[in-house]
C-alpha positions in Angstrom: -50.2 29.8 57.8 -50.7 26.2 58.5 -49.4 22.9 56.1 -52.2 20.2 55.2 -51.0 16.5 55.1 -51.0 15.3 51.5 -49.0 11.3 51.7 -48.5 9.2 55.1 -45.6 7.7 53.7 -44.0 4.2 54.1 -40.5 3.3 53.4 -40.8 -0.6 52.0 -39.0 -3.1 50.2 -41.3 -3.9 47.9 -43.8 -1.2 46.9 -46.2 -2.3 44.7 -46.7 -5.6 46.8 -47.0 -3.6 50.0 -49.1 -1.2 47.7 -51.3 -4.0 47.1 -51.3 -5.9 50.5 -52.7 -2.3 51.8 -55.2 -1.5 49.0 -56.6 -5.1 50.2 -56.6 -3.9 53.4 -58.2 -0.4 53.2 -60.7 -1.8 50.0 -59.2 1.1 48.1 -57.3 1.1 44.0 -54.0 1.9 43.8 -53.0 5.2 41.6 -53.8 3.9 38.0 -50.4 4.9 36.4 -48.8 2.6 39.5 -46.9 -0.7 38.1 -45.4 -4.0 39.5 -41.6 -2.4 39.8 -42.2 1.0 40.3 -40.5 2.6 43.6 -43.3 5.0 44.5 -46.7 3.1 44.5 -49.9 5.1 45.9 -53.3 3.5 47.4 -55.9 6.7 47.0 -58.2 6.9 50.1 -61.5 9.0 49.5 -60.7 10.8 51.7 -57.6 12.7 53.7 -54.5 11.8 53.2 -52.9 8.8 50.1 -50.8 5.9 51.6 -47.7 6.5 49.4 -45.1 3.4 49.0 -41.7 4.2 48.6 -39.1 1.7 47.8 -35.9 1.7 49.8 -32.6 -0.2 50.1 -32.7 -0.8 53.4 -34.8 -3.1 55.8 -36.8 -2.2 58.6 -35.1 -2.4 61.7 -36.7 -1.3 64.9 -40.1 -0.4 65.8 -42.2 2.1 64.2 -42.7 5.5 65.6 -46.2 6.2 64.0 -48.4 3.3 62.8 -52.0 3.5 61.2 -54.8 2.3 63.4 -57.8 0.9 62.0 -61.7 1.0 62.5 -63.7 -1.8 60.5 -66.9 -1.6 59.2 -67.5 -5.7 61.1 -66.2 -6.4 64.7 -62.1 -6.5 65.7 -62.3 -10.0 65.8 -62.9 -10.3 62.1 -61.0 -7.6 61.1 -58.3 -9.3 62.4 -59.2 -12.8 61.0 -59.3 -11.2 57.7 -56.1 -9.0 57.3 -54.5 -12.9 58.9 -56.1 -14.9 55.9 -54.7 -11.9 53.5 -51.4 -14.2 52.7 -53.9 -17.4 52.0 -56.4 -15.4 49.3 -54.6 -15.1 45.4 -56.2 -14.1 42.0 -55.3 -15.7 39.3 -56.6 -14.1 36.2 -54.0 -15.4 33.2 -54.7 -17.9 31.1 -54.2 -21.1 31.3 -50.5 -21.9 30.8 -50.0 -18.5 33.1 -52.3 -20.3 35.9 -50.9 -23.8 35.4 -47.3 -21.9 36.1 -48.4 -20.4 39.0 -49.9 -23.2 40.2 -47.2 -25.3 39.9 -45.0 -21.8 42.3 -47.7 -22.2 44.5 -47.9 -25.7 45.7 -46.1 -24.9 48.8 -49.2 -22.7 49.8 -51.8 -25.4 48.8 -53.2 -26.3 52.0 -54.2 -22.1 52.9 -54.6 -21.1 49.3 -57.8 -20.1 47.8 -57.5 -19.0 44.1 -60.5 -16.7 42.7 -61.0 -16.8 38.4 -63.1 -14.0 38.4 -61.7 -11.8 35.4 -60.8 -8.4 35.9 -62.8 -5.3 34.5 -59.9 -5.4 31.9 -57.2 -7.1 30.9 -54.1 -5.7 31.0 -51.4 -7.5 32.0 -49.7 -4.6 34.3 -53.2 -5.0 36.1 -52.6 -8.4 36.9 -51.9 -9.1 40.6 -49.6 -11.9 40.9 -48.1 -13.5 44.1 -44.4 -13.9 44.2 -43.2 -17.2 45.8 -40.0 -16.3 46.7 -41.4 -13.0 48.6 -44.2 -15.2 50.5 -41.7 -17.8 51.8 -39.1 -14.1 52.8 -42.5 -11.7 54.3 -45.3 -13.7 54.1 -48.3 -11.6 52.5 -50.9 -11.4 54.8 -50.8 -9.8 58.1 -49.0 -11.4 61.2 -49.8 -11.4 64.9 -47.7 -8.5 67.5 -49.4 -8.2 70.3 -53.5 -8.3 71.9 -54.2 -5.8 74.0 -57.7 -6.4 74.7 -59.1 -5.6 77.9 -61.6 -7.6 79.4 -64.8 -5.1 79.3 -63.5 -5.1 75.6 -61.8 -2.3 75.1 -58.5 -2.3 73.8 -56.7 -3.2 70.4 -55.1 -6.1 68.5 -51.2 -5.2 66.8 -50.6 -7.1 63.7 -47.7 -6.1 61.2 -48.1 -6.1 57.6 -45.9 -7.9 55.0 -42.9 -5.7 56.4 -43.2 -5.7 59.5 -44.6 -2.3 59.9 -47.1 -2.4 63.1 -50.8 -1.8 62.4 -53.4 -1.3 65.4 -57.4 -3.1 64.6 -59.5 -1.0 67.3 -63.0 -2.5 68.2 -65.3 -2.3 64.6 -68.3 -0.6 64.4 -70.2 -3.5 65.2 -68.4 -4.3 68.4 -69.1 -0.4 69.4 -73.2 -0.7 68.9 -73.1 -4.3 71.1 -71.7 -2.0 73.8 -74.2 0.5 73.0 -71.4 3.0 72.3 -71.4 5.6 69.6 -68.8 5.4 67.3 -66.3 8.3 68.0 -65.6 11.1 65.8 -61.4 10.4 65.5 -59.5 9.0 68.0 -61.5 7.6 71.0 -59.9 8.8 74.5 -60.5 5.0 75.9 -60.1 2.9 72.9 -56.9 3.4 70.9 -53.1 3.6 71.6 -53.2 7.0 72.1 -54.5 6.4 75.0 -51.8 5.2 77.0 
């Protein structure tokens, strides 16, 4: 008899906005019954395992024992670049009063905002991602910077930490693996990622 792996689970502060900084992340929905509030938030992944959020009372404190690592589509580089601009990109999809409101919350991020008005497919207010001020100026919520450790035939990995603090690993993207005329491994690759050593 063997057990299969259902949730990776991450204990949070916040777990809709985590919820959300990783659905950006991963380009995946959240579970459509999740809500701004809720302490168990899910982002479902096509495949394997769902990231499941769960609100706790207390903070993150040391280093995480087991961390996601990522492959993108693009190169490391802009991976990396991306998941760093996270905290600059809002949607604002109320109307106007809503937006001016926001606005007016957000003028501290001026300079590194960009602010989409694309509608959403619907338009339920639940469905309505807003940032919270007061959270950006406490977490920030785009990615941050840990540690590069790139090697320099190009191996090697990038750590960033999301919103929380929790450690993230960007391996070298697909694109970066066909410039080296590598394949692009099946897993973990034995040279590439922090299993390696």
């Amino acid at each position: 008899m063997t057990s299969h792996i259902v949730n990776i689970a991450v204990d949070c502060a916040d777990a809709y906005g985590l919820a959300r900084f990783w659905s950006e992340v991963t380009g995946h929905p959240l579970h459509p019954e999740d809500r701004p509030g809720d302490p168990e938030v899910r982002v479902l992944l096509p495949a394997g395992p769902i990231l499941h959020f769960n609100q706790v009372p207390e903070p993150k404190t040391v280093k995480n024992r087991l961390h996601l690592c990522l492959r993108p589509e693009t190169s490391r580089e802009e991976e990396t670049e991306r998941l760093l601009a996270l905290g600059r990109v809002f949607r604002i999809f109320a109307g106007p009063r809503r937006q001016l409101r926001h606005l007016a919350a957000l003028s501290h991020l001026a300079s590194t905002t960009r602010y989409e008005r694309d509608p959403p497919p619907c338009d339920a207010p639940h469905l309505t991602p807003r940032p919270d001020p007061r959270r950006s100026k406490r977490h920030g919520l785009g990615a941050t910077k840990v540690a590069d450790l790139r090697n320099p035939d190009g191996t090697g990995w990038r750590v960033l930490a999301d919103p929380e603090g929790n450690e993230l690993c960007v391996l070298r993207g697909k694109r970066d693996l066909a410039a080296a005329e590598e394949p692009a491994p099946e897993g973990w690759p034995a040279a590439d990622g922090p299993a390696a050593g």
